[in-house]
C-alpha positions in Angstrom: -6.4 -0.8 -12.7 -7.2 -4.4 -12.6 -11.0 -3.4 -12.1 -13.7 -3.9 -14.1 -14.9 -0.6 -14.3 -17.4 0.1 -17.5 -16.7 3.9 -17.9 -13.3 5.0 -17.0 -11.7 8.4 -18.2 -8.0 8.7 -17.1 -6.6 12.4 -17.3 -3.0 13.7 -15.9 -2.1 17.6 -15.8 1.6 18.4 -16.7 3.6 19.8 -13.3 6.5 21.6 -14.2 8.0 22.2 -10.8 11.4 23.5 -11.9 13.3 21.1 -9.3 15.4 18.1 -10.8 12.7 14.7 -9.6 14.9 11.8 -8.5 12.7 8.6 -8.6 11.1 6.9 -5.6 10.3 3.3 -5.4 7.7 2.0 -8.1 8.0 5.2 -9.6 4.1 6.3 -9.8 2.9 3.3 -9.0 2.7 4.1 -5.4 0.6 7.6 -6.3 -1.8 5.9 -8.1 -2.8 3.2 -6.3 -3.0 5.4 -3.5 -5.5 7.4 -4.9 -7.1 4.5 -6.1 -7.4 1.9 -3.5 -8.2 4.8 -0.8 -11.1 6.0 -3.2 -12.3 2.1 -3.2 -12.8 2.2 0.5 -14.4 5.7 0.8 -16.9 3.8 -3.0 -17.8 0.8 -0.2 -18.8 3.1 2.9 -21.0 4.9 0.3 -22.4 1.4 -1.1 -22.5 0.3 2.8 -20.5 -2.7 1.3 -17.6 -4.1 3.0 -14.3 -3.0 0.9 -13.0 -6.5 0.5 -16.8 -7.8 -1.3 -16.6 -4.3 -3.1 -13.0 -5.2 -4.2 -13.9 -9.2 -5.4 -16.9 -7.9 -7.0 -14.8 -6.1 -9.9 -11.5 -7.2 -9.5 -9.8 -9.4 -12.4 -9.0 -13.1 -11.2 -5.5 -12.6 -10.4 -6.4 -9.8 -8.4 -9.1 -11.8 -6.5 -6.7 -14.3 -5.6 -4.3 -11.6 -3.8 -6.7 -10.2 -1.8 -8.5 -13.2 -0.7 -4.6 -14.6 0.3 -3.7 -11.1 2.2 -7.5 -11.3 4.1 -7.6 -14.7 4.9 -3.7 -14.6 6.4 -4.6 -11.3 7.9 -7.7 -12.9 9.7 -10.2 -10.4 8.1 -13.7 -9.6 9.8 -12.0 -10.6 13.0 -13.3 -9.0 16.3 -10.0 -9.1 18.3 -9.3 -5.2 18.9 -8.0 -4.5 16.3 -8.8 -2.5 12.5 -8.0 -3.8 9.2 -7.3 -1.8 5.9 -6.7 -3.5 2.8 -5.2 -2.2 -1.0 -4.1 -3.9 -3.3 -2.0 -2.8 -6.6 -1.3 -4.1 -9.7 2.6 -3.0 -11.2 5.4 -4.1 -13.0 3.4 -7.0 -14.0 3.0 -8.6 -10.7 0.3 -8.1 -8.1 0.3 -7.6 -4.7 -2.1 -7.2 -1.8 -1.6 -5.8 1.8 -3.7 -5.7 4.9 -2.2 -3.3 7.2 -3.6 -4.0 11.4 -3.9 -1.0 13.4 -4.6 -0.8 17.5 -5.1 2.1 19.0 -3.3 3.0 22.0 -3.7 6.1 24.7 -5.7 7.1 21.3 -3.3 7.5 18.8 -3.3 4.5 16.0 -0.2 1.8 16.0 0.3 0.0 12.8 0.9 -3.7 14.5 1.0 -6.0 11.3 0.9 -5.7 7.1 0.3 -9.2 5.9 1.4 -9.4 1.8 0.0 -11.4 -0.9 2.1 -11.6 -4.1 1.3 -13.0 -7.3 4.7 -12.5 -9.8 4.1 -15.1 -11.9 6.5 -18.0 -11.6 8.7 -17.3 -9.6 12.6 -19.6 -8.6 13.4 -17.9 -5.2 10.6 -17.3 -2.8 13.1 -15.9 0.2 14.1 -13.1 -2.4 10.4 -12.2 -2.7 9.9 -11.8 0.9 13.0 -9.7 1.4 11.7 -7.4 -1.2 8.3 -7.0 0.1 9.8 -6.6 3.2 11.7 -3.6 2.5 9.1 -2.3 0.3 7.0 -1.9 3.3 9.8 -0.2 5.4 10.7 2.1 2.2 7.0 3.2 2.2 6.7 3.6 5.6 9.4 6.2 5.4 7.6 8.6 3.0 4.4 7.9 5.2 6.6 9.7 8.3 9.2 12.2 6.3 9.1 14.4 3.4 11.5 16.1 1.0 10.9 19.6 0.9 12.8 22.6 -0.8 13.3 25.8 -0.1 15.0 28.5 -2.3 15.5 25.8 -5.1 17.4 23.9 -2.3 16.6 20.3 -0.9 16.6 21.0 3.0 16.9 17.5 4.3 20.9 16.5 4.5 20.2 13.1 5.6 18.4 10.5 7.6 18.0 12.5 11.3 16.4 14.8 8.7 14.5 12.4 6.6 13.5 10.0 9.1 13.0 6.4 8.2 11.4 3.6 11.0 14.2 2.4 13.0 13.7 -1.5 13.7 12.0 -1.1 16.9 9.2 0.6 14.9 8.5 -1.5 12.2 5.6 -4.0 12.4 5.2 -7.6 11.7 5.2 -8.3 8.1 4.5 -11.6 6.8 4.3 -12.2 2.8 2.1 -15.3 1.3 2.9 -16.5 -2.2 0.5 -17.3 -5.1 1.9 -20.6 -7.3 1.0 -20.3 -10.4 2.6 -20.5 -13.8 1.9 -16.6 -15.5 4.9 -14.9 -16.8 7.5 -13.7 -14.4 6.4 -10.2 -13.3 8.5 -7.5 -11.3 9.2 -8.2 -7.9 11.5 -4.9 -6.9 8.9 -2.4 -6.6 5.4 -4.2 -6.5 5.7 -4.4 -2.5 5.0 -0.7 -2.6 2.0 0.6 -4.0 -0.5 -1.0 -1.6 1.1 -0.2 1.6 -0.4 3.4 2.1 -3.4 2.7 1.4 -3.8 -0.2 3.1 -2.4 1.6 6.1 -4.7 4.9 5.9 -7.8 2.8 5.6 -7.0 0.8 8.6 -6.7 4.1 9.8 -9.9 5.3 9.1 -11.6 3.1 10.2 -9.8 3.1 13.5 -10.0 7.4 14.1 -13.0 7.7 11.6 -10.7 10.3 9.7 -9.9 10.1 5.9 -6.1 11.2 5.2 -5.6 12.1 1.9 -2.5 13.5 1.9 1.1 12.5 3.1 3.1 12.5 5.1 0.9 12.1 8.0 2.4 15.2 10.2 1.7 17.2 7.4 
């Protein structure tokens, strides 16, 4: 975690589930940061603190910088209708920052717009960078909506009318902003990933004033 946190203790508990895993994109990555950055917002509603200030307040530099990019891109502390989360993720040696908008319409929630803040390092092709971020945020929008679930050791999703992924009339605006600097190269292949759940179900929360802490969201 890129937080400055004086006493940390990080455990894991072996799952032997007895089913081959194939790998998802950024691995565990995306678990972690989404039980991190949704425990950061739930930390600021118990400090009363907004969750970007609570962020800053601990975050390392390079850290900062992405989520002060993704928020000020993302318009945040805007009144204009509509609810902001924000999560941001450090993997694969790059860091990256999303604020996910939400509206809500005939009350359920609409995810509208994820603005992206990356920080890779230096970096020789910024249009790559965006089309990786974009499809990081379509790829984790897909395991927001579907799940893989087995039953009598078999997989029962065949394919994609199974395992549903957003079609392009779904997916929101994205827009990706790029931090110059010259750090070492980091990842740019999976980094787009961790911070979009998170970002998403805080927006979320704030907009229903329901915490989800599981996915996907029908379950």
């Amino acid at each position: 975690m890129p937080y400055a946190i004086p006493n940390l203790l990080v455990e894991y508990v072996m799952a032997n589930t007895g089913v081959p895993a194939g790998w998802w994109r950024s691995v565990y990555a995306s678990q972690n940061a989404l039980a991190v950055e949704s425990f950061m917002d739930e930390l600021a509603a118990a400090a009363k603190k907004d969750p970007l200030d609570f962020r800053l307040a601990i975050a390392n530099p390079r850290a900062a910088g992405v989520l002060k990019l993704a928020a000020e891109k993302a318009g945040w502390g805007q009144q204009d209708g509509r609810t902001r989360g924000i999560a941001m993720a450090f993997s694969f040696g790059s860091y990256v920052a999303h604020v996910a908008e939400v509206t809500r319409t005939g009350g359920k929630p609409r995810l509208e717009r994820v603005v992206a803040a990356v920080d890779c390092g230096l970096y020789v092709n910024p249009a790559i960078i965006e089309s990786q971020v974009m499809s990081a945020v379509v790829y984790g929008l897909s395991g927001m909506r579907s799940a893989i679930t087995v039953q009598n050791g078999r997989v029962q999703q065949s394919n994609f009318h199974e395992f549903e992924i957003p079609r392009m009339n779904e997916v929101p605006k994205v827009e990706v902003h790029l931090v110059k600097n010259s750090e070492n190269p980091g990842g740019i292949g999976e980094p787009g990933l961790p911070p979009l759940a998170p970002a998403v179900l805080n927006a979320m929360a704030v907009a229903t004033g329901q915490r989800v802490r599981k996915l996907p969201l029908t379950a």
